[in-house]
N, C-alpha and C positions, 0 to 999 in steps of 0.2 A: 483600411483595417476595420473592422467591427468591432463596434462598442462591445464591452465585457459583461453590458448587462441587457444585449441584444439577445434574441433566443436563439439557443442555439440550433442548427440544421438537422434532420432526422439521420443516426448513424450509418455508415454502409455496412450493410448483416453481409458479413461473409458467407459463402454458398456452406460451408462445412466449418461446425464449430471448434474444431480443432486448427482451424488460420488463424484462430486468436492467438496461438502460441508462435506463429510465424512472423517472424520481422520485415518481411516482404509484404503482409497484409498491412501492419501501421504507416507504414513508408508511405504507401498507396495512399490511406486511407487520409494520411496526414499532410498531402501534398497540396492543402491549402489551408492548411493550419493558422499560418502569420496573416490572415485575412478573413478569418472564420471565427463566429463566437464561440467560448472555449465548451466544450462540454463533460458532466459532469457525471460520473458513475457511483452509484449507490448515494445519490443527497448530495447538494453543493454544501457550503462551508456553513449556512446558516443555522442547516440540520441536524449535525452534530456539535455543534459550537460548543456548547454548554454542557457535554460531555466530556471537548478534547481541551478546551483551555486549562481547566485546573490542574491536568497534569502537566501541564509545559511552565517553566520559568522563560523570562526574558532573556537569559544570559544562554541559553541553551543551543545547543550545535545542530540541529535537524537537520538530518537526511529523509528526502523525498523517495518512494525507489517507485519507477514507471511511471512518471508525471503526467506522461499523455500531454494533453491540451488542457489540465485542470487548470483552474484558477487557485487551485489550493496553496500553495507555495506564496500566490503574491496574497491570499488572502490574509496567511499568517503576516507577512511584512506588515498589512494594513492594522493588523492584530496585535503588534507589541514584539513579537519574533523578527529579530533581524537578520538573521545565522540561519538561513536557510539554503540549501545544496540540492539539486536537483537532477536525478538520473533517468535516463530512457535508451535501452535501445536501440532507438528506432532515432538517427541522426538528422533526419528530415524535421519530425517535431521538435528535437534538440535545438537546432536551427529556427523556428519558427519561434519557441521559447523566445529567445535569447533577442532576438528583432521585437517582440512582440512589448516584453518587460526591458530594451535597450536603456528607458530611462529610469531602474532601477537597479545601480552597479550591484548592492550589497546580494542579489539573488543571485547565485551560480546555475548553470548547467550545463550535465558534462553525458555525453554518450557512453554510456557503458551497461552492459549484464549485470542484472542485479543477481547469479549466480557465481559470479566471481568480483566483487568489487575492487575497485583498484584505488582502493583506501587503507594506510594504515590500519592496523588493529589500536581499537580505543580513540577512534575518531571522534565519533557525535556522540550525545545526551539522548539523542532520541531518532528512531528511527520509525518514519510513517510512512504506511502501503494501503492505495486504497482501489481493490480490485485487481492488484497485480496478480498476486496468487491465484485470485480465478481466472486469469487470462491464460494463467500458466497450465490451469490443471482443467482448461475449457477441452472439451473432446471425451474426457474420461466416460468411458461407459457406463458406469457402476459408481456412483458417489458413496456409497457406503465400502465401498472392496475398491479401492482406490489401484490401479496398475503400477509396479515395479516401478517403471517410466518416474511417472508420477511422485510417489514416494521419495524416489532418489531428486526427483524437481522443486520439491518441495526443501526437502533437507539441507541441499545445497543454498539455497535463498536462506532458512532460519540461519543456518550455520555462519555463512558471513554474516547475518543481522546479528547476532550473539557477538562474533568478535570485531565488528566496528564498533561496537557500542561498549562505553566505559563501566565500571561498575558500577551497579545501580541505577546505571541507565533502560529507559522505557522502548520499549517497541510498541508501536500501535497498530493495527490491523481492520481496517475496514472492509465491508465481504457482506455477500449475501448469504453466504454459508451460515449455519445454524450450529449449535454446540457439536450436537452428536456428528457432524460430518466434520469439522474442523480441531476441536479441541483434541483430537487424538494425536493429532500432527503438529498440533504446538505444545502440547507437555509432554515434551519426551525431556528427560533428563539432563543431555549432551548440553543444553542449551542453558543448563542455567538459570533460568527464569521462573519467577513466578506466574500466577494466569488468574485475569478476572473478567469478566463478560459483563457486558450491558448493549441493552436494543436501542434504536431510535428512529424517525420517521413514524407517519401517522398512516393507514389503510397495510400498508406493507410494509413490515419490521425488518431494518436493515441492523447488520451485526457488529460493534466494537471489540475486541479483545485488547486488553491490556494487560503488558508483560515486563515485568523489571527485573533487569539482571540481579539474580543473588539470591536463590531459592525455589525450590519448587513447593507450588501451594495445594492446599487441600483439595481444591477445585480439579488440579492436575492430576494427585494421586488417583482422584477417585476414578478421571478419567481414564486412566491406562489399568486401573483395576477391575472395570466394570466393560460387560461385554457393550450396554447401551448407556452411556452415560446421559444424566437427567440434564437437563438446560440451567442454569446456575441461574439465581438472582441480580 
């Protein structure tokens, strides 16, 4: 098995960017997973640190959703979070997970779509996705004019992220996406939440959004008001 601070192998590009949303592409891609160093989409754990800790307590329920081969899950364990849960998909890397962190009971992971979670409502404290959504809405022709498809893919993911999650509880969002392509699809109303944005990474600005059940913010109205909405602070 490969050390976790080996580097990781260059990914397999699928021929058409739309196999990112195919579970038969991760399956593939993940069939040496439990032997591979993990790797890491938009920044490993370092490069956000200091943005994502202050919002999590230790006592806190996190949900993973599309775990992939990150390290992110046991980095939180390493980090003070004990209560971490992990979803994918794609039963292969679920598999590979579960061998890989064997000697960490307290980490779960469980194969499932993260458009229909098969969690109680008011599960977790907090919910973290990092790159799911763009794997989900990878193919789209038109990132500004986003397709039907798309839209109803998206909603279906925020909407069980809204109702796992207890009140006041946080969703976090990591993504390449930039305000005016993403913020329109996370301040909608139905959801409940408020929205705050901040970048991190150095040469290339990868993207945070943070969203807590129990209000919609300033940030949001503007968003759904404004035909371009401006990049928030």
């Amino acid at each position: 098995m490969a050390s976790p601070g080996a580097p990781a192998p260059p990914p397999e590009i699928p021929e058409q960017n739309c196999w990112y949303r195919e579970v038969q592409y991760w399956d593939q891609r993940y069939r040496n997973a439990a032997d591979s160093a993990p790797y890491e989409w938009f920044g490993d754990f370092s490069s956000f640190r200091a943005l994502l800790e202050p919002e999590l307590r230790p006592e806190d329920r996190i949900l993973v959703l599309g775990c992939g081969n990150s390290a992110l899950s046991y980095e939180l364990f390493l980090g003070g979070f004990p209560d971490v849960t992990s979803v994918d998909y794609s039963s292969v890397v679920v598999a590979a997970m579960r061998a890989r962190y064997a000697h960490v009971p307290n980490l779960r992971w469980e194969t499932m779509d993260v458009r229909a979670l098969d969690f109680p409502s008011g599960s977790f404290d907090v919910v973290l996705e990092k790159g799911t959504l763009d794997a989900l809405l990878a193919g789209e022709r038109d990132p500004w004019t986003v397709s039907s498809e798309g839209v109803h893919t998206v909603d279906q993911v925020l909407s069980e992220v809204s109702r796992v999650l207890v009140p006041g509880g946080r969703f976090i969002s990591l993504t390449s996406a930039a305000p005016h392509f993403r913020i329109r699809h996370y301040a909608q109303a139905q959801y409940g939440w408020s929205l705050k944005h901040a970048t991190y990474g150095s040469g290339f600005h990868f993207h945070l959004y943070l969203m807590q059940k129990g209000g919609i913010s300033l940030l949001g109205r503007r968003a759904l008001t404004r035909a371009d909405p401006q990049p928030c602070c």
